[in-house]
N, C-alpha and C positions, 0 to 999 in steps of 0.2 A: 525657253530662250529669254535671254535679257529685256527688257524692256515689251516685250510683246502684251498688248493687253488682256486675251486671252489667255496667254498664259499665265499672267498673276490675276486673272476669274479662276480658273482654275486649281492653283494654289490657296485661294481665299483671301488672297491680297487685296481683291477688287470683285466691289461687291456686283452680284448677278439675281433675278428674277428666273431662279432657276426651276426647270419643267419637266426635266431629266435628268438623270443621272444612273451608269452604271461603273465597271471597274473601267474602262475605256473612254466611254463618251460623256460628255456634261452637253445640256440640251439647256436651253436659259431664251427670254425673249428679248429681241432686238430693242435696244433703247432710242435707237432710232429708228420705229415701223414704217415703212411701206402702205402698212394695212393690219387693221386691228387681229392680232394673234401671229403676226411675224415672228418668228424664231431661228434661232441661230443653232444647229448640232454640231460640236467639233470635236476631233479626238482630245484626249487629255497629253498624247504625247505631242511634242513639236513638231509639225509637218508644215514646211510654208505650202504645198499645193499638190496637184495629183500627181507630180512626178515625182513628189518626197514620200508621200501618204505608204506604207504598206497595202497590199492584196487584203492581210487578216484586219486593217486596222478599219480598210475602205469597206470591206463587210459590215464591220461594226456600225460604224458612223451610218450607212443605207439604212441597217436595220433600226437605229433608231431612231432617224427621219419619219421612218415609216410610222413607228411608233408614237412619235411627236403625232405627225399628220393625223395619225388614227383618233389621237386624245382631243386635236382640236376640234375633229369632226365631231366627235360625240358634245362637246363642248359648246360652240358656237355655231355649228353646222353651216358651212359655209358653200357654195355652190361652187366651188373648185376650191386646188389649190396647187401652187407652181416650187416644185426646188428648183432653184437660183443657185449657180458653184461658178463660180469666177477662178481665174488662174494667172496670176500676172496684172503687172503694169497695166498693160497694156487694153487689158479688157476692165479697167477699173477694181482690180484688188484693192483695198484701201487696208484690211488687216491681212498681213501675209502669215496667219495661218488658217489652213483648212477649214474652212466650213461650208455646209449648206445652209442657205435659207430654205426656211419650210415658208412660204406666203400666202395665207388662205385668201381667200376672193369672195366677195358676198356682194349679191344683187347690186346692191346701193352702193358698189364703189368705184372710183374713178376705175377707168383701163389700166392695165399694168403698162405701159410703157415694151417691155423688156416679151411678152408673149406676141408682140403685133407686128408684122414688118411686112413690105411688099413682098412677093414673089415675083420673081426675075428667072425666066428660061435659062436654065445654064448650056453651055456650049456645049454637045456632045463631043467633041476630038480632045476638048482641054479634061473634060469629066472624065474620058478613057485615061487619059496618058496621068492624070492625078492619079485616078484609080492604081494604075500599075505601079508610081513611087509608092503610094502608101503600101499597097502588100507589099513590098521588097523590105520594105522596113522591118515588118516582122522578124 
């Protein structure tokens, strides 16, 4: 897509610190980290997000998350680590295409922000009746 940064990483227009790569996915690390070994896996083809993404392409891109994740552990060994997929505006996209952050976590680092939040009882009458839109949706 025109102007997308990712996709001219992709093309070789715009250069990446790349960690992956197969015929689908280009796996490269975030230039702006979170946290030492943050990385970025997106498909190679244009998807702005999971409603664009294919079934086959969303396999890919999983599988090579995993794969990221696996190399950083043996790498840096970190004592967690968090995929981050954002979708929209609205929940802070800033590149509208597809990716996962892979995020490792190691002892000595700040909180994630983004894995921390209160717990709030939710309403059982409102939990049932969401419940029922969403399977209709199906």
């Amino acid at each position: 897509m025109e102007g997308c940064v990712f996709c001219k990483i992709v093309k070789g227009e715009l250069p990446c610190f790349k960690i992956y790569e197969d015929e689908q996915v280009l796996g490269f690390l975030d230039i702006n980290p979170v946290s030492y070994g943050h990385s970025l896996v997106i498909p190679k083809t244009h998807r702005e997000n999971i409603w664009e993404i294919t079934e086959g392409e969303l396999e890919g891109v999983i599988r090579a998350a995993k794969r990221v994740a696996t190399a950083i552990k043996k790498a840096i060994n970190p004592s967690g680590v968090a995929f981050l997929q954002l979708n929209g505006r609205g929940v802070n996209q800033v590149v509208l295409h597809y990716h996962i952050h892979v995020i490792p976590r190691r002892d000595q680092d700040p909180a994630l922000p983004m894995v921390e939040w209160e717990l709030r009882k939710g309403d059982p009458e409102a939990l049932k009746t969401l419940s029922e839109e969403i399977k209709k949706a199906f």
